[in-house]
N, C-alpha and C positions, 0 to 999 in steps of 0.2 A: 824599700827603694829598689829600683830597677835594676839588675846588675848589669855592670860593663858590655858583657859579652852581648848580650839582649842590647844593648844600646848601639851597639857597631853594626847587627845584624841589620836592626829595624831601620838607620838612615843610609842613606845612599847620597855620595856629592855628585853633583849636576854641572857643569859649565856654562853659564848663561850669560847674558847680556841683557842691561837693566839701562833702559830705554828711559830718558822724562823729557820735558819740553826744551832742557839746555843743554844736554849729553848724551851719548850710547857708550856705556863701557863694561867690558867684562868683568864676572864675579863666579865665583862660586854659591851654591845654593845648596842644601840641605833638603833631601826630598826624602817622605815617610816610604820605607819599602813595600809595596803590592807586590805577591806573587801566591800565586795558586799552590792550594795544598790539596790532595785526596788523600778523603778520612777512610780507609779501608776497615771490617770487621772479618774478625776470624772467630770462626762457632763450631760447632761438632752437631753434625745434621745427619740423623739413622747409621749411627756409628762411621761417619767419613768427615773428614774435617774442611771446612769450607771458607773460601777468603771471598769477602763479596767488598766491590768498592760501590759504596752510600751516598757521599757525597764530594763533590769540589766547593772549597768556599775560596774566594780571595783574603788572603789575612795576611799581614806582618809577621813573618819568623819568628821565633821564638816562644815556649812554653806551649810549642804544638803538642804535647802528649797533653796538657791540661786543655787545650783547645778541643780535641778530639775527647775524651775521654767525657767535657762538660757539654760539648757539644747530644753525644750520646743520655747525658742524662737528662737536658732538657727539653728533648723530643721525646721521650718517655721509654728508653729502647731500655737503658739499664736504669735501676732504680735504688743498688747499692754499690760500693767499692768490690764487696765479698763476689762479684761476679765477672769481676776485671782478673785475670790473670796477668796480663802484660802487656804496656804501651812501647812499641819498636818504631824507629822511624829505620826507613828501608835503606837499605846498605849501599842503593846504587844509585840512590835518589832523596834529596834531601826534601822535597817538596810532596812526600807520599808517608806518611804512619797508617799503621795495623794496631787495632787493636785487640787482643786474643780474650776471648771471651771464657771462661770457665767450664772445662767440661761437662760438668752437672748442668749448665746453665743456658735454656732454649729460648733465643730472643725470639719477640712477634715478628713474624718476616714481614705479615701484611704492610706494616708498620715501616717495613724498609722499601717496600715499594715505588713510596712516593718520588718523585722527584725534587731531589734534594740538590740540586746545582744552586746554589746562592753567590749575589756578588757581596763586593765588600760595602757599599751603601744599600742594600736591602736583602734583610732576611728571608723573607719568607714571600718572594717576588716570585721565585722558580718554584714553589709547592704545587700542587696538584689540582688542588682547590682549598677554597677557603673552610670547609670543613674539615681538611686535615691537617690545620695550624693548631687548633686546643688539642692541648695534652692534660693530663689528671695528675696531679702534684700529690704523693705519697701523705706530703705534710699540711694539705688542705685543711684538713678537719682539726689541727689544732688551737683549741683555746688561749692567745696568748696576751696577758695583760700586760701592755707597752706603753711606756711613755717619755717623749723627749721633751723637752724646753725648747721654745724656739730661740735663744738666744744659740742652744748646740747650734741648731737649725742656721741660722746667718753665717757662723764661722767657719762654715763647711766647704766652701765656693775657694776661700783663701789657703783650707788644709788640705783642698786637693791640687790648688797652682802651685803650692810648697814641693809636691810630689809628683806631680808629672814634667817629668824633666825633658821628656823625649818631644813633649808637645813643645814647649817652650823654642827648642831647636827648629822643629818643620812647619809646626802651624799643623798637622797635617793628620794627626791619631787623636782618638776617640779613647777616654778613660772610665774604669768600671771603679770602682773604691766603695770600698765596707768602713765604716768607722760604728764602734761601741755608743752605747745610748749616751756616754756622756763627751761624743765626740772626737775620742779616742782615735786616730790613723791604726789602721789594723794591714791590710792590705789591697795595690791597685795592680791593673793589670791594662795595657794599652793597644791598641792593635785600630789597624787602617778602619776597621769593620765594626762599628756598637755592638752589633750581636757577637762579631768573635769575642769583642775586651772582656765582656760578660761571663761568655761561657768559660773564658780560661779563669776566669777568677772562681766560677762555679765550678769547675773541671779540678781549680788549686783545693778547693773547700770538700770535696767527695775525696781528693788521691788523701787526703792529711784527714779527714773524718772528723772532717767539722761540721756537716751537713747536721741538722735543717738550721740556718742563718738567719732563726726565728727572732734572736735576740740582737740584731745588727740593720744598721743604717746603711741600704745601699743607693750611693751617687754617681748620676752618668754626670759626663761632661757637656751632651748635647741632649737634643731630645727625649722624651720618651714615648714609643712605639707601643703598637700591641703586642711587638713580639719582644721584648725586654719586659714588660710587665708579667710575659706570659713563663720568659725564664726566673724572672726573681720569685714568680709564685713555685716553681718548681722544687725550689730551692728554701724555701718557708720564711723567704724576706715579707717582713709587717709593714717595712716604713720604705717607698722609694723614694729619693729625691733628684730630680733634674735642673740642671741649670737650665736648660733651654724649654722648650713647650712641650706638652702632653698631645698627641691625638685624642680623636675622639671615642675614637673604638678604645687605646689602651685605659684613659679615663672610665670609659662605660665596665671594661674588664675587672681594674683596678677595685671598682665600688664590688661588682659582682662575687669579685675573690677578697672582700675584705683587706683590701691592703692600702695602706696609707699612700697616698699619691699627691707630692709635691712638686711644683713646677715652676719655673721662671725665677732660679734664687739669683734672690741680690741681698748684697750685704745689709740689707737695711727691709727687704722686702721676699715675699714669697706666696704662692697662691697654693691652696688646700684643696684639692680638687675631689677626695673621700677621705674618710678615714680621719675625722675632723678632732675626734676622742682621744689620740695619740697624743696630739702636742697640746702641751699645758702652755697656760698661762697666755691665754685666746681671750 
């Protein structure tokens, strides 16, 4: 569950006026917090140590050291925890983390090049070009025989409204949730941005060394993208599930990378778009 503090950061009250065809009168409103974060990197380059800022993404406060830290790993820049020395958010500035990179440890700079400014409804809108969205996931090439029930499958939708509490309040954040093959709540993670909720849940799963999340079911709350397909393969997730619709690129990706790719859950219904071998009892 979300803790408290996470929960006062992420809402903001509003003072509004709610307008219908008999009335205008004042209320208060519960709005999801947007504010810009810059993901700084610290590295050791021909013996000098160097702070380079990478990226600004628009995200919800909170668990930015997992935000930065997963965000780094699912652009392919770091590829284990052993090469994070230290996630700081800046003393003078709460909407800026560093993250210090290990000094044995030389990230591809080419790699940092791109232009990485994202907002918080699209990933990978401000990249460079389309060739520099795929990254090559460590845990690609693993063998892993999976298999869910589609009955887990339907009660998924329900154990994550159980859990998202903060959406319940604004209408307004985007959730990432892992649950175990037999449906299990493991851990979620919310934020204004799909790709931020994601990467801090992947960012939670490298700081605690749980990585590759070969054996876990991950569910967005809205769509799935090509660039959410492209971080849960990073990450060595088998099975996605979407409440809401698949693209067509993440679908074509999904089949490419072998990863189970489900879409449009309803309680009673769900479509299989690869990865058809996964769920029993079809």
């Amino acid at each position: 569950m979300i803790n408290k503090q996470m929960e006062i950061s992420a809402i903001r009250q509003q003072r509004i006026k709610i307008v219908t065809t008999g009335e205008c009168r004042d209320a208060e409103d519960d709005l999801a917090v947007e504010e810009p974060l810059e993901i700084q990197l610290g590295f050791t380059e021909s013996g000098k140590r160097i702070k380079k800022s990478i990226s600004v993404t628009m995200r919800t406060p909170g668990n930015d050291d997992e935000l930065a830290v997963g965000f780094l790993f699912t652009e392919g820049i770091i590829t284990e925890k052993s090469q994070v020395s230290a996630v700081k958010s800046d003393v003078f500035d709460d909407n800026k983390v560093i993250v210090n990179l290990a000094d044995d440890f030389a990230p591809e700079i080419n790699s940092l090049e791109r232009n990485f400014y994202t907002t918080s409804s699209c990933g990978v809108c401000g990249k460079a070009s389309i060739d520099a969205i795929k990254t090559v996931s460590v845990y690609q090439d693993q063998d892993n025989v999976l298999l869910a029930s589609k009955q887990v499958i339907f009660a998924l939708k329900n154990r994550l409204h159980a859990q998202q509490r903060i959406f319940e309040s604004t209408g307004g954040l985007h959730a990432s949730a892992l649950f175990d093959l037999n449906g299990n709540y493991i851990k979620l993670r919310e934020d204004v941005g799909r790709h931020n909720a994601l990467d801090k849940l992947i960012g939670h799963a490298l700081l605690n060394d749980l990585l590759p999340l070969a054996d876990r079911i991950l569910l967005l709350s809205g769509r799935a993208s090509f660039e959410l397909i492209q971080k849960a393969g990073m990450a060595g997730i088998k099975i996605v599930v979407a409440i809401g619709a698949p693209s067509s690129l993440a679908a074509k990706l999904a089949e490419e990378s072998n990863i189970t790719l489900i879409g449009f859950l309803k309680n009673d219904k769900f479509n299989i778009y690869s990865g058809f071998e996964r769920i029993s009892a079809l």
